[in-house]
N, C-alpha and C positions, 0 to 999 in steps of 0.2 A: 590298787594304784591307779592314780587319774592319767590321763592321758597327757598333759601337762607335765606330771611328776615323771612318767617314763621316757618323756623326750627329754629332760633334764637329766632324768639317768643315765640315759643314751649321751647326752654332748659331755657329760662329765668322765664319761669312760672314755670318749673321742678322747676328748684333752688330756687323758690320762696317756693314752695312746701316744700322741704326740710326744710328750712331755720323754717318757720311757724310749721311744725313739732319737730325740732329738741328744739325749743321752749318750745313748750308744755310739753317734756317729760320731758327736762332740769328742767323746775321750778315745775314739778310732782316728778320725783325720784332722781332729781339731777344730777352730772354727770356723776358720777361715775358708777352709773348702767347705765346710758342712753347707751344704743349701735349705732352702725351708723345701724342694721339690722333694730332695732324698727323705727330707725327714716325710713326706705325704708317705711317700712309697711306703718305707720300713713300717707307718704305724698302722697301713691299707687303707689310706682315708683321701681325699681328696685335696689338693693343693690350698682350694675352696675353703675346705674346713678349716687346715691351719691357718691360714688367715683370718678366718671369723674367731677363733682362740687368742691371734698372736699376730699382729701387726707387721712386726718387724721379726727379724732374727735375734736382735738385740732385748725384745719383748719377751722371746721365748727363753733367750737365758735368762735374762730375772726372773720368767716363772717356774728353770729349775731350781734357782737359788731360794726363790720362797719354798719351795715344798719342802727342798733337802735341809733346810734350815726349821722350818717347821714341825720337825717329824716329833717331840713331844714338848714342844711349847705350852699346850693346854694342862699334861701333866701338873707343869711348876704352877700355871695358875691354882689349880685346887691345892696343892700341898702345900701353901702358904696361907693358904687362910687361918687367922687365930695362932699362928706358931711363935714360939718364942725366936729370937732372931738368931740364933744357932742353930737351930732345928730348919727354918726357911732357907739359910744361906748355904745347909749341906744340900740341899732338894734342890737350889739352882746351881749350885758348882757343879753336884754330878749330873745333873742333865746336860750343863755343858760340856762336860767332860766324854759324856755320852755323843752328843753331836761334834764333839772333834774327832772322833774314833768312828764316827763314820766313815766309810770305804768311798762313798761318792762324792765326800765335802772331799776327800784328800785329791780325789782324783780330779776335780774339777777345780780345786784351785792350783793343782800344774798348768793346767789349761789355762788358768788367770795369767800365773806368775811370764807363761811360754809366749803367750800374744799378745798381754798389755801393751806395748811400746807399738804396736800397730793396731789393736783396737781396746785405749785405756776404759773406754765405758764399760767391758766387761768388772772389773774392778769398782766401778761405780752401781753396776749390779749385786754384786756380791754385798756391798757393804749398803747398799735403798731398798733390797728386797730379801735380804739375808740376817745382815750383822743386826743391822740399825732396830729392826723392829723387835730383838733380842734385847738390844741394849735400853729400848724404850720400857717393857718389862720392867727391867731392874730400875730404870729410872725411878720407874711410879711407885713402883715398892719402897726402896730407898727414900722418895719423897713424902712418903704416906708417914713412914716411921720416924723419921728425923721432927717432921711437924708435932710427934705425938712424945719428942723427946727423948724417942726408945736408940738415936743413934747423935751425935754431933759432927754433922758434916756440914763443911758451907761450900767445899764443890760435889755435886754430887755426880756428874757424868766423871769425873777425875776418878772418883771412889771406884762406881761399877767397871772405869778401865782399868783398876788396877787390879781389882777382883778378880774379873775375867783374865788379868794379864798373868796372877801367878799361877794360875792354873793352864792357860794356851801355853804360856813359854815349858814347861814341864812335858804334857801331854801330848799336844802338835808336833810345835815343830823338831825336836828331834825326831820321831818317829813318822814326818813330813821326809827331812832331808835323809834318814840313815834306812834304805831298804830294809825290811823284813823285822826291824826294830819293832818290840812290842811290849806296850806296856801293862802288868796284868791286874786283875779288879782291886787286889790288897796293895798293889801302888797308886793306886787311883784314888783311890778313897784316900790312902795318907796325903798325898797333895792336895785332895778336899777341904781333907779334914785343916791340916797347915795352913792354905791359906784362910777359912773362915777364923781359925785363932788370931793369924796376924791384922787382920781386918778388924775382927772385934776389938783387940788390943787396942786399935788406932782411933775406931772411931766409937766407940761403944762409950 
């Protein structure tokens, strides 16, 4: 390893650092009291350094909304390559269905839903460094295939929310609002499975 490559190593574990820190205090005292000084301390790094990672406070939550949203986005990339359009659309419904069932999206969109009305740009994080570049995904997908005939849509951002919508309203937010509510992999997959049929139906 170049000496180059291992200071890169090094600031990317900082950031990771941070990031795991800023975490912690975020779903402990919220955000409002979270400061970027606590978050130095917790990850042992220097005030200095969160800064050179993260601007603002408001910086650093979009960059845990990218990571926690990102956790296997590159997955659905590869598993869609060459698929028939049943086969692509179980490979992104259950990754999404996997990143709803994430423990940190749930926990940190209370944090959304708790301080919006005093700082709404967490909200506008959630959906610039989170939702949006999910949904751009499916966009390209869906406009790749519709060109190629394989789908009939003439809105297509309408299509991917409605895709996404009957699989979140199922999976999320009840198991969002009802404590301890869970839902297990052979109901997951039937809500997959259901909405790629109703979607094909519609637009196939």
């Amino acid at each position: 390893m170049s000496l180059d490559e291992y200071r890169k190593t090094i600031a990317e574990q900082k950031r990771q650092s941070v990031l795991d820190a800023a975490v912690k205090h975020f779903l402990a005292i919220g955000y409002e009291r979270t400061t970027l000084e606590m978050v130095a301390k917790e990850a042992t790094v220097s005030t200095a350094t969160v800064y050179k990672h993260f601007s603002t406070k408001r910086d650093l939550f979009g960059g845990i909304m990218a990571r926690v949203w990102d956790v296997k986005v590159s997955a659905t990339e590869l598993s869609i390559e060459n698929a028939d359009p049943e086969t692509t659309l179980t490979a992104i419904g259950m990754e999404y269905a996997r990143l709803l069932q994430e423990p940190e999206i749930k926990a940190l969109t209370r944090v959304i839903i708790a301080e919006a009305p005093r700082f709404p740009e967490l909200g506008e994080e959630l959906y610039r460094r989170g939702k949006e570049p999910y949904l751009k995904q499916l966009h390209t997908y869906l406009q790749q295939e519709t060109e190629q005939c394989k789908y009939q849509i003439q809105d297509i951002p309408l299509a991917a929310r409605q895709f996404l919508g009957m699989i979140n309203d199922v999976i999320f937010w009840p198991t969002f609002l009802v404590m301890n509510l869970e839902i297990d992999a052979a109901e997951v997959e039937c809500v997959v499975s259901e909405a790629v049929k109703t979607f094909l139906a519609r637009y196939k």
